[in-house]
MDTraj code that builds the backbone (N, CA, C; nanometers):
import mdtraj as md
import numpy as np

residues = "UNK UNK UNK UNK UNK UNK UNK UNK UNK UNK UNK UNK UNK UNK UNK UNK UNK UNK UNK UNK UNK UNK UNK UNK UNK UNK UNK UNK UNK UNK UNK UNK UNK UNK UNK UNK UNK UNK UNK UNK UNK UNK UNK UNK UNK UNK UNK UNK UNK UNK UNK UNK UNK UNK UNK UNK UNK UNK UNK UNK UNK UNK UNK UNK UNK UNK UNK UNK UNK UNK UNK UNK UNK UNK UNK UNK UNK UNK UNK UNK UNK UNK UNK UNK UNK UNK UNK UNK UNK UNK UNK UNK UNK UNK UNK UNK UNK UNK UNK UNK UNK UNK UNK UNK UNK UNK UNK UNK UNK UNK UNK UNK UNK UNK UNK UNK UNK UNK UNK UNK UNK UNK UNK UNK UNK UNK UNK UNK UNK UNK UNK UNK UNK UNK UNK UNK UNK UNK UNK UNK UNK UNK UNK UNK UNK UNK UNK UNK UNK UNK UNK UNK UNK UNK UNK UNK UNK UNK UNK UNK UNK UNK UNK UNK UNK UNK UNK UNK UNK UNK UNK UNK UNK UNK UNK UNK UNK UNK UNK UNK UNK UNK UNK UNK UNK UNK UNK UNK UNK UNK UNK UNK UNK UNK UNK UNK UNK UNK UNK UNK UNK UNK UNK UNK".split()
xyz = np.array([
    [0.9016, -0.9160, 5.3495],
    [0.8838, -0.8075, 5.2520],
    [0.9304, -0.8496, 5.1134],
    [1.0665, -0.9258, 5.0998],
    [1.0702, -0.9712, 4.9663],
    [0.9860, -1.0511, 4.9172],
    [0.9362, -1.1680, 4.9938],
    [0.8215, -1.2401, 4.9393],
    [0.7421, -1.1886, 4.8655],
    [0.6703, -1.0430, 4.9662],
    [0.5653, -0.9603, 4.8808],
    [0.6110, -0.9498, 4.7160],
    [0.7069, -0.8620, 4.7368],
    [0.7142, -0.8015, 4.6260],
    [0.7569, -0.8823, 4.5154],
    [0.7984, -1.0331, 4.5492],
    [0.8098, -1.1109, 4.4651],
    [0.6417, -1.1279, 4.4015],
    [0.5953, -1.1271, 4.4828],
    [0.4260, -1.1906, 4.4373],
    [0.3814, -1.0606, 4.3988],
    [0.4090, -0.9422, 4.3930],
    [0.3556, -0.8355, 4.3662],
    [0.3494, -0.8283, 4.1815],
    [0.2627, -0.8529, 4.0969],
    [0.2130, -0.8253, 3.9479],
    [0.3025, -0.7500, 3.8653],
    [0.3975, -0.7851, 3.7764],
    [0.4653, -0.6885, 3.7242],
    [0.3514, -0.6386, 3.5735],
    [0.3977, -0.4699, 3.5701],
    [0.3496, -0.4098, 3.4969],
    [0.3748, -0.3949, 3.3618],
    [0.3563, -0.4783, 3.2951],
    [0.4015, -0.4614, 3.1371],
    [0.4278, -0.3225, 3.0362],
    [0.5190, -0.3087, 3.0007],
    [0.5928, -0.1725, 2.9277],
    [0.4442, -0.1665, 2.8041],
    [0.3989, -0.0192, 2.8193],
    [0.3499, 0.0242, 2.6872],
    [0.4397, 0.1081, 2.5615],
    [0.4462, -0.0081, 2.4425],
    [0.4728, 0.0488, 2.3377],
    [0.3919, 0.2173, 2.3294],
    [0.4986, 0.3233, 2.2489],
    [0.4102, 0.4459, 2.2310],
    [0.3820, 0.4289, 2.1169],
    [0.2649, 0.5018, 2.1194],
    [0.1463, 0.5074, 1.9797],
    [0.2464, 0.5997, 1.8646],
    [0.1994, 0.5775, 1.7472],
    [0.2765, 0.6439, 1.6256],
    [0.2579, 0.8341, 1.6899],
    [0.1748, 0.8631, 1.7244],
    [0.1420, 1.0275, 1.7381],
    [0.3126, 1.0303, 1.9040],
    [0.3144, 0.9403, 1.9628],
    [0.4104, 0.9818, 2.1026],
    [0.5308, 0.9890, 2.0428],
    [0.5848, 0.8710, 1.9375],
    [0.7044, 0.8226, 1.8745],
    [0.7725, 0.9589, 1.7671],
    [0.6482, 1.0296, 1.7147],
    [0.6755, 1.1401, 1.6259],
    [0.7261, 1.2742, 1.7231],
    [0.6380, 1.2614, 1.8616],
    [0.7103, 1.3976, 1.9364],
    [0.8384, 1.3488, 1.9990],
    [0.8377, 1.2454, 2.0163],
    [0.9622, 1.2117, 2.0818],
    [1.0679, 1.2363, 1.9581],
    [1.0620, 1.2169, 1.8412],
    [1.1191, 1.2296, 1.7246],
    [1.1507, 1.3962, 1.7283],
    [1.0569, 1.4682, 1.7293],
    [1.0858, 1.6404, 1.7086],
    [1.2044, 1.6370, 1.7882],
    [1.1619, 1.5935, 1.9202],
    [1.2231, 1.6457, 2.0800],
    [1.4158, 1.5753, 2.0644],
    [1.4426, 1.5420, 1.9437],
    [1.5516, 1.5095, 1.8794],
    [1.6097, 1.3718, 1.9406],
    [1.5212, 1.2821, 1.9970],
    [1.5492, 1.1054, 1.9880],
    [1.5841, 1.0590, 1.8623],
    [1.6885, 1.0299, 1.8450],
    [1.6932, 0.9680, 1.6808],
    [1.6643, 0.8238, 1.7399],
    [1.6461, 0.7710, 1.8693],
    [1.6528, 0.6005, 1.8397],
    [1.4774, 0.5956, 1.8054],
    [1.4162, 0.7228, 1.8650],
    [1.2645, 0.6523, 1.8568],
    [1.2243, 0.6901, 1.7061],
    [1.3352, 0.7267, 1.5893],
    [1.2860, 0.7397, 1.4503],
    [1.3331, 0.5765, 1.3877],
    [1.4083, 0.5495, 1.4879],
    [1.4156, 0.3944, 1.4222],
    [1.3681, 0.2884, 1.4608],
    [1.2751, 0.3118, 1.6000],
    [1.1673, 0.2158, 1.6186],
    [1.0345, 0.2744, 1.5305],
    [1.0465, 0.3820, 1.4608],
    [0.9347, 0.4064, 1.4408],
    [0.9631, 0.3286, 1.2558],
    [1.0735, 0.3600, 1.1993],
    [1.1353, 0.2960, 1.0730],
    [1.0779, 0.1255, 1.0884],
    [1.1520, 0.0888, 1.1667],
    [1.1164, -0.1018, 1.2465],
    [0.9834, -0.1049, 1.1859],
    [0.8779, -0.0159, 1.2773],
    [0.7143, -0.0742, 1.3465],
    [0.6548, -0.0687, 1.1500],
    [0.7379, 0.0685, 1.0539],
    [0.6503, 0.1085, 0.9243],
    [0.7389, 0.0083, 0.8454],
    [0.8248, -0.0730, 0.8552],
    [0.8493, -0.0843, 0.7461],
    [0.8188, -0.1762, 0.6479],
    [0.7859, -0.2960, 0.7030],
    [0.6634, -0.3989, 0.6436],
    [0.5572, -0.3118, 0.5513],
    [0.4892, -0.2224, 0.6160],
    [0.3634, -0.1599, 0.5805],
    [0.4466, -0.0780, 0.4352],
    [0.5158, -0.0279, 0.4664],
    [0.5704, 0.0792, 0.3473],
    [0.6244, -0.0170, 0.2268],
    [0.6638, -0.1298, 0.2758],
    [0.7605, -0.1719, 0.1576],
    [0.5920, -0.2426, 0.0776],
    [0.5339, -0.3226, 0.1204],
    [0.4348, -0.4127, 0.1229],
    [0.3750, -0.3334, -0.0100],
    [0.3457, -0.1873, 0.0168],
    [0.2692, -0.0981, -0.0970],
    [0.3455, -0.0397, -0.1616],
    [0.4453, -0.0401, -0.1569],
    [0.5318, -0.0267, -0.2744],
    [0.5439, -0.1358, -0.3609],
    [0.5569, -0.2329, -0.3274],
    [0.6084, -0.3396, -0.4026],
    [0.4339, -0.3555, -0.4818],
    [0.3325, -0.3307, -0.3970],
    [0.2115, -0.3617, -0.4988],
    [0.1919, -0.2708, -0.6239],
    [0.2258, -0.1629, -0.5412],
    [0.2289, -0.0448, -0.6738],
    [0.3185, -0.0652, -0.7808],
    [0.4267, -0.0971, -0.7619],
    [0.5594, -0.0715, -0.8611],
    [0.5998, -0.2568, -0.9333],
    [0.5692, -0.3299, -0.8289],
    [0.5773, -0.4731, -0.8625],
    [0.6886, -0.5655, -0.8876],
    [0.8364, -0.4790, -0.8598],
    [0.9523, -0.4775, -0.8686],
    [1.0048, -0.4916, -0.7046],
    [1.0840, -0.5870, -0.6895],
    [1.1142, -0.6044, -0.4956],
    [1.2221, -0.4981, -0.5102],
    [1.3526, -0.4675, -0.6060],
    [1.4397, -0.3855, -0.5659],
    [1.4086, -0.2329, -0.5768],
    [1.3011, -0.2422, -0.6681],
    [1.2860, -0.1309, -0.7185],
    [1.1450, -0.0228, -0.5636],
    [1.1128, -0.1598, -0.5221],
    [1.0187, -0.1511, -0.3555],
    [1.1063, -0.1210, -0.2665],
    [1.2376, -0.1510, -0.2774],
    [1.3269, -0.1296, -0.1314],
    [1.3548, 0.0219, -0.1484],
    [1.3928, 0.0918, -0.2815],
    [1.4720, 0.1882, -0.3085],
    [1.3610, 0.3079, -0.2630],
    [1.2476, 0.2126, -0.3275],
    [1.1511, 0.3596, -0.3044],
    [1.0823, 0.3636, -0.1325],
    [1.1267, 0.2437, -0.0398],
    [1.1034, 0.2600, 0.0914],
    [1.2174, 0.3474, 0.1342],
    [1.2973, 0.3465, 0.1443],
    [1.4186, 0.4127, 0.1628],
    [1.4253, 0.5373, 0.1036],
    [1.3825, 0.5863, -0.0008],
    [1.3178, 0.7115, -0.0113],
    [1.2373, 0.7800, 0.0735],
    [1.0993, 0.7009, 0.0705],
    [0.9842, 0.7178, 0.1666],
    [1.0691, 0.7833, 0.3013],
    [1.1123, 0.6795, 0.3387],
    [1.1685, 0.7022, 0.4823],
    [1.2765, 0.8750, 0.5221],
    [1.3539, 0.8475, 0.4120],
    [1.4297, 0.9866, 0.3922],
    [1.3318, 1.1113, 0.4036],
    [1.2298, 1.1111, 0.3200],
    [1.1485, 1.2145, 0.3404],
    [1.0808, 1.2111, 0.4568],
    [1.0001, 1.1278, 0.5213],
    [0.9584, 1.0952, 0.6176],
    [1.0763, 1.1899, 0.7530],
    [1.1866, 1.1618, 0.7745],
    [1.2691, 1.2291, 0.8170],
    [1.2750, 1.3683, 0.8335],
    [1.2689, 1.3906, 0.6563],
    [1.2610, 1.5458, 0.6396],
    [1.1723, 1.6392, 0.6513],
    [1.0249, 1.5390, 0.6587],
    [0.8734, 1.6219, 0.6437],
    [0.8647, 1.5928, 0.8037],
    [0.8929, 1.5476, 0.8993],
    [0.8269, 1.5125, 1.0118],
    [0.7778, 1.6103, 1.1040],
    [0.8392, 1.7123, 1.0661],
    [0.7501, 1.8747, 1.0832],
    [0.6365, 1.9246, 1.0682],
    [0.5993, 1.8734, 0.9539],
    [0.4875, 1.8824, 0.8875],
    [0.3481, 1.7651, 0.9147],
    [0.4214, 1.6933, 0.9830],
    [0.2989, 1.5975, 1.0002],
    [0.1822, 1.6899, 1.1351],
    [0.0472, 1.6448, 1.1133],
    [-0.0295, 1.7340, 1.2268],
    [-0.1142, 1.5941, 1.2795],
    [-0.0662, 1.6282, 1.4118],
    [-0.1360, 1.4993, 1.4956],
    [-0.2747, 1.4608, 1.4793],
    [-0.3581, 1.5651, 1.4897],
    [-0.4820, 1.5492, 1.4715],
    [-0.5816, 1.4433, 1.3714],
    [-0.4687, 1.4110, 1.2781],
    [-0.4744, 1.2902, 1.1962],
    [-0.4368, 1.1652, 1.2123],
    [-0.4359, 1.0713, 1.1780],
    [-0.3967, 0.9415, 1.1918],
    [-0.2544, 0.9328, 1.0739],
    [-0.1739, 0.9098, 1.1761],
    [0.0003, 0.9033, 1.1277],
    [-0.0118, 0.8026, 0.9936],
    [-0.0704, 0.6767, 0.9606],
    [-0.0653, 0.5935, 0.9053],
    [-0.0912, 0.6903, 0.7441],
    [-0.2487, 0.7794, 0.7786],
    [-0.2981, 0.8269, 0.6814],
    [-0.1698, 0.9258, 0.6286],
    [-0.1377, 0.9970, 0.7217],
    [-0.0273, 1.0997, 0.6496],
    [0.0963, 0.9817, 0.5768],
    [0.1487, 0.8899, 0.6077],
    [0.2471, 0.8298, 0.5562],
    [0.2103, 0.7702, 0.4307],
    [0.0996, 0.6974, 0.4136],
    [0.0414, 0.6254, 0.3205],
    [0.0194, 0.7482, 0.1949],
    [0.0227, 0.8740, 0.2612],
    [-0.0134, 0.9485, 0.1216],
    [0.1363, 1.0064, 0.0359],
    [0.2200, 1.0166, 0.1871],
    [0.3941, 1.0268, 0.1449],
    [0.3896, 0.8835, 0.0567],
    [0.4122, 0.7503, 0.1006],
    [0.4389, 0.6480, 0.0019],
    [0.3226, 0.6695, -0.1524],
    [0.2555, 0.7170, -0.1426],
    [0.2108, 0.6723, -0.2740],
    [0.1903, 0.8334, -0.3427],
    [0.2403, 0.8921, -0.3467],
    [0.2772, 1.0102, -0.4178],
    [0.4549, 0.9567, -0.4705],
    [0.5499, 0.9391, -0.3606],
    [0.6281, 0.8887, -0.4215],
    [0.6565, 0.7772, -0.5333],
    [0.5278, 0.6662, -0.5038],
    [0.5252, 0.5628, -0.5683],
    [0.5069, 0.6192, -0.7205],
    [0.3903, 0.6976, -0.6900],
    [0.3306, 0.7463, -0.8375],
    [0.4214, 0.8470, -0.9325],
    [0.5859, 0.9254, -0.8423],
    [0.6306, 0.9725, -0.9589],
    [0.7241, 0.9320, -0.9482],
    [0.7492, 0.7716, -0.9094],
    [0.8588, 0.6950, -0.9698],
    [0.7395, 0.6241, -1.1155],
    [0.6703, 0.6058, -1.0914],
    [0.5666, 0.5388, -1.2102],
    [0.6109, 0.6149, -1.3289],
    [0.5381, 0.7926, -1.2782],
    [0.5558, 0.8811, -1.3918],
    [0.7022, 0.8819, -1.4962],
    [0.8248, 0.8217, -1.4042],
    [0.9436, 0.8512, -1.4356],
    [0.9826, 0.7137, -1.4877],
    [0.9265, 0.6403, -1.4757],
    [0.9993, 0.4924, -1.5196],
    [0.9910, 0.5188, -1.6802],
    [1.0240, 0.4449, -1.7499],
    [1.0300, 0.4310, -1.8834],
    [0.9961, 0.2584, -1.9217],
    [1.0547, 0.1940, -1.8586],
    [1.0546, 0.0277, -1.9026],
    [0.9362, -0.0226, -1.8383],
    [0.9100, -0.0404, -1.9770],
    [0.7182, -0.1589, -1.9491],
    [0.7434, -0.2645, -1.8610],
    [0.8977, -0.3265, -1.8417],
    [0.8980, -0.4278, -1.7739],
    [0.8891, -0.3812, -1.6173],
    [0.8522, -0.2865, -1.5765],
    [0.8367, -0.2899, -1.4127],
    [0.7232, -0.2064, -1.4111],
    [0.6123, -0.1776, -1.5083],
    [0.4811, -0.1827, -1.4802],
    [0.4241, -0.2567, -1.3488],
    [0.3233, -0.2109, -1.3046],
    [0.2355, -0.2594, -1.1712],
    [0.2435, -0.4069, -1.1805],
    [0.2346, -0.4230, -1.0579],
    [0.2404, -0.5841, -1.0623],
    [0.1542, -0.6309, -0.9119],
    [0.0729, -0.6900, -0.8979],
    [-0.0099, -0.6976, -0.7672],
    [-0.0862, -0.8683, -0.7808],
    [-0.0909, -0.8798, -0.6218],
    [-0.1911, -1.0099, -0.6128],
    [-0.3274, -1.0304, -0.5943],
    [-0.3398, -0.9183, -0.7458],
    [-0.5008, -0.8798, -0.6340],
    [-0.5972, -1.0454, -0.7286],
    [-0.6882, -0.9873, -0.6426],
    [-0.7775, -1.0960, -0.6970],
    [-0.8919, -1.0826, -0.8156],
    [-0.8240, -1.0557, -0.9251],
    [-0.9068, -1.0368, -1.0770],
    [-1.0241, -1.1707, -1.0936],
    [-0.9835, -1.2625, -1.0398],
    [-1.0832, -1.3615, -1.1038],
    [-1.1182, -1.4598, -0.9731],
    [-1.2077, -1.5105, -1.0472],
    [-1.2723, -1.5953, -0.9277],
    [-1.2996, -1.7344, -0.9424],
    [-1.2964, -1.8443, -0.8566],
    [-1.3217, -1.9487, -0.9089],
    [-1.4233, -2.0421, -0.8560],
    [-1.4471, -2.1452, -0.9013],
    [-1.5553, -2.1767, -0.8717],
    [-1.5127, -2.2792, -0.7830],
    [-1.3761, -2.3576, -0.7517],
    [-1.3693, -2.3984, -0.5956],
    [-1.2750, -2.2558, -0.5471],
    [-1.2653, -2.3076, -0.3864],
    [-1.2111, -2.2210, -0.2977],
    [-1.0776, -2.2895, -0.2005],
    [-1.0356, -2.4042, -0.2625],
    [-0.9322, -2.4573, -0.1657],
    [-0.8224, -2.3873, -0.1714],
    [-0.7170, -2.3606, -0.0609],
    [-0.6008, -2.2730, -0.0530],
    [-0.4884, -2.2556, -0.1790],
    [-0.4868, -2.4786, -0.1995],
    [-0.4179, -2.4820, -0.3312],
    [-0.4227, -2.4356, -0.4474],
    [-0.5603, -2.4091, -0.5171],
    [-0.6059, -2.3492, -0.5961],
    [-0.5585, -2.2138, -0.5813],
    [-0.5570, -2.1480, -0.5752],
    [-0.5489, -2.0431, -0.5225],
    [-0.4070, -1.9756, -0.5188],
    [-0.2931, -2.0752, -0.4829],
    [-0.1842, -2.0402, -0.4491],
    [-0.1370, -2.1160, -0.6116],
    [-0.1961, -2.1655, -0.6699],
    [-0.1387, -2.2007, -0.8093],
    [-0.1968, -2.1086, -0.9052],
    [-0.3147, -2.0301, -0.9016],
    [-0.3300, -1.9706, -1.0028],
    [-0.2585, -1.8097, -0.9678],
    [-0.1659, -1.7398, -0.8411],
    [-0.1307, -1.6270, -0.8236],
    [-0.0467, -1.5665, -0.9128],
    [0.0447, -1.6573, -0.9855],
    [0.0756, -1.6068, -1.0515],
    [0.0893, -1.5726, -1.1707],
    [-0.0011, -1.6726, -1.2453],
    [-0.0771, -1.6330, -1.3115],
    [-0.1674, -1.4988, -1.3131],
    [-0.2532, -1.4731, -1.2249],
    [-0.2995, -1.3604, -1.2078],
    [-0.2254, -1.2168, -1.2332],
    [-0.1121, -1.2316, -1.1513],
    [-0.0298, -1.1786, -1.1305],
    [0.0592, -1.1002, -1.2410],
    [0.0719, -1.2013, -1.3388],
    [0.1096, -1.1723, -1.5219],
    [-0.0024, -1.1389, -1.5915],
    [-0.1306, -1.1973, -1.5729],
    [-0.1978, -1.0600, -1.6201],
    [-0.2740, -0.9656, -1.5711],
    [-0.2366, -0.9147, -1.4622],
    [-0.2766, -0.7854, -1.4096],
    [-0.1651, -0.6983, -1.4651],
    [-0.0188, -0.7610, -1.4719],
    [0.0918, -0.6742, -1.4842],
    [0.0753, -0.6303, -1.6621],
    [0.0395, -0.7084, -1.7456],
    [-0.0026, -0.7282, -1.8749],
    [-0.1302, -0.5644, -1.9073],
    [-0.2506, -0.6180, -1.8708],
    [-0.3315, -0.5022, -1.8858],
    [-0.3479, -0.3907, -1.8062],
    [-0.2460, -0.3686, -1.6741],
    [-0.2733, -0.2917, -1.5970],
    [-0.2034, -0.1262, -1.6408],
    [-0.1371, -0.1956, -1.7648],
    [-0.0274, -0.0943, -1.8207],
    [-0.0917, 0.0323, -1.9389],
    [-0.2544, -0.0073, -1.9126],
    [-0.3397, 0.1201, -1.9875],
    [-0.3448, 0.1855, -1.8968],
    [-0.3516, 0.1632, -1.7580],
    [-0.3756, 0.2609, -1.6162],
    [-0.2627, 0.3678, -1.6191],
    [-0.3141, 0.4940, -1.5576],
    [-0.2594, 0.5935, -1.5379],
    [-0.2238, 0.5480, -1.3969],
    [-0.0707, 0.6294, -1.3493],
    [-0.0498, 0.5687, -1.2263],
    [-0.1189, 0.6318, -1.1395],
    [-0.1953, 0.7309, -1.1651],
    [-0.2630, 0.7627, -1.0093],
    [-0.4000, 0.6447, -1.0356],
    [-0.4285, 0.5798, -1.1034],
    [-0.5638, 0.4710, -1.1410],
    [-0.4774, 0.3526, -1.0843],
    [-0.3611, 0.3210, -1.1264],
    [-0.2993, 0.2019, -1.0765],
    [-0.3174, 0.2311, -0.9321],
    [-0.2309, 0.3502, -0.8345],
    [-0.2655, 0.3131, -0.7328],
    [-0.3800, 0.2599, -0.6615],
    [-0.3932, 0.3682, -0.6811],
    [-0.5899, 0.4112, -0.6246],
    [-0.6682, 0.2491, -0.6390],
    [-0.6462, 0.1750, -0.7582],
    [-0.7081, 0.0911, -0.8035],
    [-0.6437, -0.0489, -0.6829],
    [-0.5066, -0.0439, -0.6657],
    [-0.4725, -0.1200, -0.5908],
    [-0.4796, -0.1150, -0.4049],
    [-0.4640, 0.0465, -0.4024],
    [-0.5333, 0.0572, -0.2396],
    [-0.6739, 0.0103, -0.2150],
    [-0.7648, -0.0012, -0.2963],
    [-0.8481, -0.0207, -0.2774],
    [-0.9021, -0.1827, -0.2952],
    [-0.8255, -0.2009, -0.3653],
    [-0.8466, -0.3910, -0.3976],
    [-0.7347, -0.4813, -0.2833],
    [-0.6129, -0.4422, -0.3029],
    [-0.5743, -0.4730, -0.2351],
    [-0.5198, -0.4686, -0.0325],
    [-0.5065, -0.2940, -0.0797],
    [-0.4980, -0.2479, 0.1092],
    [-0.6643, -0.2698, 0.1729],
    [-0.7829, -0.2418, 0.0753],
    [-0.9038, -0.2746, 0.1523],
    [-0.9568, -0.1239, 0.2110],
    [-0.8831, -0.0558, 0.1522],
    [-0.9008, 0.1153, 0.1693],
    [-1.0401, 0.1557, 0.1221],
    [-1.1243, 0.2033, 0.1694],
    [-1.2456, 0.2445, 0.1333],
    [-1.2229, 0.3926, 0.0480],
    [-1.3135, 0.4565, -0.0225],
    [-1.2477, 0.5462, -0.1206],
    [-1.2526, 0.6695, -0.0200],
    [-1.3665, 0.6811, 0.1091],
    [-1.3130, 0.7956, 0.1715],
    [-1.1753, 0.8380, 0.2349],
    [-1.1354, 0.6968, 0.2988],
    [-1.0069, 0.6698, 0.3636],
    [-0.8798, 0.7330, 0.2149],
    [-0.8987, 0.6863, 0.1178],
    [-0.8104, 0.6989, -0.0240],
    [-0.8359, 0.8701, -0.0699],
    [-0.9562, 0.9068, -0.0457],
    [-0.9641, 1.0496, -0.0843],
    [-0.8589, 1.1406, 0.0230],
    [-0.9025, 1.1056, 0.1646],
    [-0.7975, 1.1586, 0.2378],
    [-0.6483, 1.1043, 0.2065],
    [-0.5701, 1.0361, 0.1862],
    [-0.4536, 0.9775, 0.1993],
    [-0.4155, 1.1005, 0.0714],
    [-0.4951, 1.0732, -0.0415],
    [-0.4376, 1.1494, -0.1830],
    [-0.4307, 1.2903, -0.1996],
    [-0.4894, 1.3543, -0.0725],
    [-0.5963, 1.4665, -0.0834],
    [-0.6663, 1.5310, -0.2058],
    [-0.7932, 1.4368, -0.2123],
    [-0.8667, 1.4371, -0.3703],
    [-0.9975, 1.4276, -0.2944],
    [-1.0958, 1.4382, -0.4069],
    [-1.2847, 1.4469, -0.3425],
    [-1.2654, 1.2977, -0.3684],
    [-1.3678, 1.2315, -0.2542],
    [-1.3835, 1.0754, -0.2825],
    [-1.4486, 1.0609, -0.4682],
    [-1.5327, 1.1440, -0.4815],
    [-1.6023, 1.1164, -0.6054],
    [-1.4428, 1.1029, -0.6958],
    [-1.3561, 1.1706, -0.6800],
    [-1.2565, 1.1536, -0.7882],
    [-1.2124, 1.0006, -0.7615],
    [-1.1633, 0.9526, -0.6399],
    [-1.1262, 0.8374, -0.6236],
    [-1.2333, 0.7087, -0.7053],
    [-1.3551, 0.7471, -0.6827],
    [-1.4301, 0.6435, -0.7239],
    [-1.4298, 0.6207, -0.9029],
    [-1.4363, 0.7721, -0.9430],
    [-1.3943, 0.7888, -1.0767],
    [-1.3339, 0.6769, -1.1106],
    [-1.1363, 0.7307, -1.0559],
    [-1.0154, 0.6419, -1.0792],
    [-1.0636, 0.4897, -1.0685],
    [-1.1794, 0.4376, -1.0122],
    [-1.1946, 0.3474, -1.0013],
    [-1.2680, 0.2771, -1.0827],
    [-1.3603, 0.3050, -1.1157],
    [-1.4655, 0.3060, -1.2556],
    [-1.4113, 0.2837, -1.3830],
    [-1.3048, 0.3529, -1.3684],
    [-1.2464, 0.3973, -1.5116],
    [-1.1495, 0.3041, -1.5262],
    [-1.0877, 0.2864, -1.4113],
    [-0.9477, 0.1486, -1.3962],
    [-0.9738, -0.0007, -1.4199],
    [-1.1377, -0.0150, -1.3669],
    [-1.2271, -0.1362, -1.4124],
    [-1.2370, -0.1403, -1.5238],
    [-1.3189, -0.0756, -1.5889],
    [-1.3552, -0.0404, -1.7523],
    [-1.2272, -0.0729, -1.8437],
    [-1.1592, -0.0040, -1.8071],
    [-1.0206, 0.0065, -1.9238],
    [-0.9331, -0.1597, -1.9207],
    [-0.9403, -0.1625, -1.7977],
    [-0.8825, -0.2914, -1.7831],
    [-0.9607, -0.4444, -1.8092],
    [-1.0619, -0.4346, -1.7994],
    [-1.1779, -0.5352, -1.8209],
    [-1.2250, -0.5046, -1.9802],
    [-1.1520, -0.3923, -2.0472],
    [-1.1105, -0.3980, -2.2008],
    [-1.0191, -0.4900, -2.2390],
    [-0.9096, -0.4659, -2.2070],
    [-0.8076, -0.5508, -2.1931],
    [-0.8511, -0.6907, -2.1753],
    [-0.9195, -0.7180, -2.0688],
    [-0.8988, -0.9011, -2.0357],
    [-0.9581, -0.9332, -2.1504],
    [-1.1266, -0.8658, -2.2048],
    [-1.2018, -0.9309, -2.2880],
    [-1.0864, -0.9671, -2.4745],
    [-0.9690, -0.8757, -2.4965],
    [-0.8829, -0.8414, -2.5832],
    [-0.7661, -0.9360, -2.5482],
    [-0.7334, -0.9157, -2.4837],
    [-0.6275, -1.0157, -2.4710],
    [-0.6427, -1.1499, -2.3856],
    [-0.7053, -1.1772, -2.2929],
    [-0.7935, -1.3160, -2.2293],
    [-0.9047, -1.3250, -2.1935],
    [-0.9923, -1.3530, -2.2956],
    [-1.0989, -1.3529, -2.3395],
    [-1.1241, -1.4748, -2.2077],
    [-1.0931, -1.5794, -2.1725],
    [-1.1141, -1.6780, -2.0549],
    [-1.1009, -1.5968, -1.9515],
    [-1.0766, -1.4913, -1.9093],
    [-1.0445, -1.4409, -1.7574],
    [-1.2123, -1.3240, -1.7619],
    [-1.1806, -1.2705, -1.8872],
    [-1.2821, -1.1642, -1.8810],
    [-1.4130, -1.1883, -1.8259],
    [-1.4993, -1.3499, -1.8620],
    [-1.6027, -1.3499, -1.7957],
    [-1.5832, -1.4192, -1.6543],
    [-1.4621, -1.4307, -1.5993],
    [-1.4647, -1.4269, -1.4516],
    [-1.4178, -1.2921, -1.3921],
    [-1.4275, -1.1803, -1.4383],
    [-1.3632, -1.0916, -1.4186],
    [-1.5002, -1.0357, -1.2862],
    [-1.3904, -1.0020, -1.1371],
    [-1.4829, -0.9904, -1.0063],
    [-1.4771, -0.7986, -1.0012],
    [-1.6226, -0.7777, -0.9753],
    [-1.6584, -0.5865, -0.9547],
    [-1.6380, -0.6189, -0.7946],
    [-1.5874, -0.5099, -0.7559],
    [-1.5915, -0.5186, -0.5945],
    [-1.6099, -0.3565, -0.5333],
])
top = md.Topology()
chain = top.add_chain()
for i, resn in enumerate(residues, 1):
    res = top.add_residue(resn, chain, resSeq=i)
    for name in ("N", "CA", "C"):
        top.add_atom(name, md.element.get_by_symbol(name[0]), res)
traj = md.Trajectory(xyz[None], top)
């Protein structure tokens, strides 16, 4: 009989999905609010730091996030996708630390990909980031911060504008707006201040 059950298949533990981790959370588990802190917190800090472009100034406002997160977890309704409700907590917060900053020096700062080149090797690539990087942070500072975000969920998270209309709760047409308008204004800028970037400047 031990033999058997030696040879008998062990059953691998299922992680719970973000919607199990949140009732277990009501049902007053505080450890499953800190596996659930663990599983978000890459994701939360990751878009903060694109939005705001500052690493300390990304930790403070995850740690915010999270506090509220705590406090709203009442309010979340399953029927949605947990990611979507959080993503719209982080970037409402993001956007009125924006509103509230004062110093140009922690304007947006992101790796998105403004320009394009005509090779594609990794090196390339990893030498011109930061470059990029200084001037996105440079002209991105005509953007309104709900255009900065919006402009960066979508370039950078890969957020489609319906997915972004829900997260913000806005009509997609507004999102696409923010988007139109974040191109334009900013692709003012490159042609004004780097006239070399402007005609590689990529529509996506």
């Amino acid at each position: 009989m031990s033999a058997e059950l030696l040879m008998m298949p062990t059953i691998p533990s299922v992680e719970p999905d973000d919607r199990q981790l949140v009732q277990t959370i009501r049902a007053g588990d505080t450890d499953a609010f800190e596996t659930l802190v663990r599983r978000k917190t890459t994701k939360v800090y990751a878009l903060c730091y694109r939005v705001i472009g500052n690493s300390e100034d990304a930790k403070d406002i995850s740690q915010l996030v999270f506090l509220k997160l705590w406090e709203n977890l009442e309010k979340y309704d399953p029927q949605y996708a947990f990611d979507t409700w959080l993503y719209r907590m982080v970037t409402n917060v993001a956007i009125d630390f924006m509103r509230n900053k004062q110093s140009r020096d922690n304007a947006v700062n992101s790796n998105l990909r403004l320009v394009k080149t005509a090779a594609d090797p990794e090196q390339t690539v990893v030498m011109q980031r930061k470059e990029v990087e200084n001037v996105f942070n440079e002209i991105s500072t005509v953007l309104s911060p709900k255009q900065k975000t919006i402009f960066i969920m979508n370039q950078m998270e890969d957020l489609p504008s319906a997915e972004i209309a829900r997260i913000l709760g806005c009509r997609e047409s507004t999102v696409r707006n923010h988007l139109f308008n974040a191109r334009k204004l900013m692709q003012v800028q490159l042609q004004q201040r780097y006239p070399e970037y402007a005609q590689l400047w990529r529509e996506r």
